[in-house]
N, C-alpha and C positions, 0 to 999 in steps of 0.2 A: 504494500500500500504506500502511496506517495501522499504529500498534503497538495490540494489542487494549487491553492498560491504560491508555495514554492517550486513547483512542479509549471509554473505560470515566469516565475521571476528568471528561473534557468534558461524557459527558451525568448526570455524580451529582446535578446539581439535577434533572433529571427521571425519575431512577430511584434514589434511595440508596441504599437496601436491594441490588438487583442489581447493579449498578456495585461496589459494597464487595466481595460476595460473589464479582465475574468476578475482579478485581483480585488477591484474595486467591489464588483458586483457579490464577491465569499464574504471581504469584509462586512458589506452592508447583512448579507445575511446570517453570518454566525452573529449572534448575540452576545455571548460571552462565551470568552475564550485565553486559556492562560498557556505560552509558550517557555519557551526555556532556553537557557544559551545554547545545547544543544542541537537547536533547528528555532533559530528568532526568527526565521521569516514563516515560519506555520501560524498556520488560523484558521485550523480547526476544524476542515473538512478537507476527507481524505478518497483516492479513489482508486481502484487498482490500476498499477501498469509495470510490465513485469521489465525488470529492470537487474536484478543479480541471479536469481535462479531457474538457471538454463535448464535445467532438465524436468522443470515443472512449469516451463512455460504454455503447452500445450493442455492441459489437463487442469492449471489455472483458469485460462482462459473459455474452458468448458464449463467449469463451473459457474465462471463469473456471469456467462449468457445464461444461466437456470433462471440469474435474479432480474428483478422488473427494472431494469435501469436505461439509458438513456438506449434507443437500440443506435442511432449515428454510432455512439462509441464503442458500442459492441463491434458494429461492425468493423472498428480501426483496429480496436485489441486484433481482430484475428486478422487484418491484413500486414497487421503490425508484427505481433509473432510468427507469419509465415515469411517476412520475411529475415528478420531473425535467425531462426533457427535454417532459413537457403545458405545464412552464410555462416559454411563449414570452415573455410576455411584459417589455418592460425597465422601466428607473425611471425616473419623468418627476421634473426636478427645476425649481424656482424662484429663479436667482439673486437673493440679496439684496443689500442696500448695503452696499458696501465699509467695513470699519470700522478704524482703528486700536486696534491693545492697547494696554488700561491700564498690563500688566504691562513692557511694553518700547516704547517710541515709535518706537524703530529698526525692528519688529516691523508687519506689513502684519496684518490678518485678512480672511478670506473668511467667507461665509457662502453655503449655495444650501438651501433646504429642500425635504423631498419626503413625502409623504403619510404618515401613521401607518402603517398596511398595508405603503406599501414600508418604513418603517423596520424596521419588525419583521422582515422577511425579508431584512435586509443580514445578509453576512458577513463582508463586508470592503469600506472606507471606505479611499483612498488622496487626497493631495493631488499635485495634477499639476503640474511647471513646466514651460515649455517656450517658444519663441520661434517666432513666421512665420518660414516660407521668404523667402530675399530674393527679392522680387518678388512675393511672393504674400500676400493678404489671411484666407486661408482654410486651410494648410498650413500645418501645425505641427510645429516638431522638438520631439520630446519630450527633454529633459536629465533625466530621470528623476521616481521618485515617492518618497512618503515618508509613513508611518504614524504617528509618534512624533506629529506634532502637529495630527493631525484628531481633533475627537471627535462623539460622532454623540449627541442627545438622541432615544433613541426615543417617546420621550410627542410631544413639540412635530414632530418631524422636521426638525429644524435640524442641519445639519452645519456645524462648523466648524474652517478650519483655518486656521494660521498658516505662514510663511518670514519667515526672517530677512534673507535673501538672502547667506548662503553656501551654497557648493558644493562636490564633493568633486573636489580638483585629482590629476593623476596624474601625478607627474613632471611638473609646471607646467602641465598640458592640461586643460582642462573634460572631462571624461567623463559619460556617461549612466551611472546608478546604482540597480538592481533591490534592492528585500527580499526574500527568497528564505522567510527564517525568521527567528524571533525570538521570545526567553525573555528573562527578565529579567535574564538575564545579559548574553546577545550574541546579533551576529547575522550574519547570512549573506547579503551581499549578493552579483549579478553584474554585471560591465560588458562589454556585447556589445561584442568588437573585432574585428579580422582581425589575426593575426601573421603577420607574414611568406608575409599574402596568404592564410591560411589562416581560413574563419571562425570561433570560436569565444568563449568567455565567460572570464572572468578573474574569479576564487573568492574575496571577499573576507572577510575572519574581524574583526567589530569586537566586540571588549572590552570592555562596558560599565563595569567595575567601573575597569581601565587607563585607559578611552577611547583603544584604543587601534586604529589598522587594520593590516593584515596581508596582503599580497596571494600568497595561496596556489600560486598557477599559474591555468595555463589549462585547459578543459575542454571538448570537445568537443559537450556538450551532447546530444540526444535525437536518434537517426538517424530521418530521417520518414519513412521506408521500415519499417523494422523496428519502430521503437517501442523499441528498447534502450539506453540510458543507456550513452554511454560511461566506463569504468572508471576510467579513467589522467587524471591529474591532471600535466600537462606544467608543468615548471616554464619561466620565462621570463626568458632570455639575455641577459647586456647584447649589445648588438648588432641585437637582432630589431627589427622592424619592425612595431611598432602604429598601425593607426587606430581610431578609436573610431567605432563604429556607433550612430545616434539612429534609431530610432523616427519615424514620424510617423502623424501623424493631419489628414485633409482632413473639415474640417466642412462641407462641400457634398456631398460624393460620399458621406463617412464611409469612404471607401479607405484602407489601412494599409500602408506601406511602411517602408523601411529608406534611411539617406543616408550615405553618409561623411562621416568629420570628419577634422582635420587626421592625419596622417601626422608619428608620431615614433618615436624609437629609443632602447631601453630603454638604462637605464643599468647599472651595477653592483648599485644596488639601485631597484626599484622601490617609488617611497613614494607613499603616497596621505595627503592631507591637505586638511582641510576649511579654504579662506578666503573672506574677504569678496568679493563681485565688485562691478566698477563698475555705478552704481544709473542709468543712463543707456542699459542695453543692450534696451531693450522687451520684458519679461520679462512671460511671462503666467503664470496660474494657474486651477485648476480643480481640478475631485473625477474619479475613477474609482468608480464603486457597483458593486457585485458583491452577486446576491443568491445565496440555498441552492441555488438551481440553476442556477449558474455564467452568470448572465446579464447582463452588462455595459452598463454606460451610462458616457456623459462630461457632466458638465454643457459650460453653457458658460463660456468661458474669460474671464476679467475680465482688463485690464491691469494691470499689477504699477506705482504710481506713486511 
């Protein structure tokens, strides 16, 4: 689900006249309505359009036609997902030579470029860190991604992104670390864990203006059965029992799994804090590209030296 006025503000270069006139028209009819730094530009009325999950696009939008709603927009949704889901295909990309920044010497740069045509069709440019499985040349634990310092030149198709090489600690632990969302304010991050053997995600809230992190509870995440978000946002107990779950990625097969990591027990208060890590631990890097129709590539991964 999107909010229609922000889902209105995003396309105003390509529509101003109508985008002004939807916007104007939500506000006058929501009554009241409370937003949040989260998403300032929502007001309160939302509407489906499928937008990150691709393999429920079609069966979304089946269902969405059950309900009595505008039929024009029906009919977009489906010419909207069929075209979508035509395009199969992903981004080829070109690593380049590893650079050092000017602006920080401590500071690694990557670069990978990829064609004008895919640049124009990214939606989202992610920098990957991550380390080989022991024993393995080809498996990769993903320790998370991070937006704030890729940026993508659509004319050239040059991406590039920077790490400093810190990390976000959890109670002393390296965790993997999701962007969920993010405004100019803050954002929303997740770290997949198991509590006490239970799997689920832990809701971070970072405060741009503070810089500050906030670990919300835990969250049960999307039931894969139902498709329903669970509600309850479980706070977490000194005592409980966390592991952190990493992601992986096999550049041979391109198979995707999940690995445990160390096993700890919360404290009294759970603090999350970004430090330096030791520059010795073969630490790689790479991009995630996501184009308009939710289609994913990894470049490949350069060593972090």
């Amino acid at each position: 689900m999107v909010d229609v006025a922000d889902l209105a503000d995003e396309l105003s270069s390509l529509y101003p006249t109508e985008s002004k006139e939807l916007i104007s028209s939500v506000k006058k009819s929501v009554i009241y309505n409370i937003n949040s730094l989260g998403n300032p530009r929502a007001n309160g009325l939302s509407i489906y359009f499928p937008s990150k999950d691709r393999p429920s696009f079609r069966s979304n939008a089946v269902k969405y036609d059950e309900n009595n709603f505008s039929e024009s927009y029906e009919q977009f949704i489906k010419g909207y997902v069929d075209r979508l889901l035509g395009k199969e295909k992903g981004i080829k990309s070109e690593k380049l030579s590893l650079k050092k920044s000017m602006m920080n010497q401590d500071t690694t740069g990557f670069e990978v470029k990829v064609s004008p045509e895919d640049a124009s069709s990214l939606v989202n440019v992610k920098g990957i860190v991550g380390q080989y499985e022991a024993g393995s040349t080809s498996k990769i634990r993903v320790l998370g991604t991070d937006q704030n310092h890729v940026k993508l030149d659509e004319k050239t198709g040059i991406i590039k992104g920077q790490w400093n090489q810190d990390w976000p600690m959890l109670s002393g632990q390296m965790v993997p670390m999701f962007v969920t969302n993010q405004t100019a304010q803050q954002a929303t991050y997740v770290i997949p864990v198991k509590v006490n053997g239970e799997k689920m995600e832990l809701v971070v809230l970072h405060n741009k203006q503070a810089n500050t992190y906030d670990v919300l509870g835990a969250w049960g995440g999307v039931d894969p059965k139902t498709g329903v978000p669970d509600r309850n946002l479980r706070k977490v107990k000194e005592g409980d029992k966390i592991i952190p779950l990493y992601p992986t990625i096999d550049q041979k097969t391109n198979q995707r799994g999940m690995v445990d990591g160390k096993e700890f027990t919360a404290g009294k208060v759970l603090s999350l804090q970004w430090q330096a890590l030791q520059k010795d631990q073969n630490f790689l890097y790479g991009f995630e590209l996501t184009n308009f129709a939710q289609n994913h590539s990894i470049s490949d991964f350069t060593a972090v030296k």
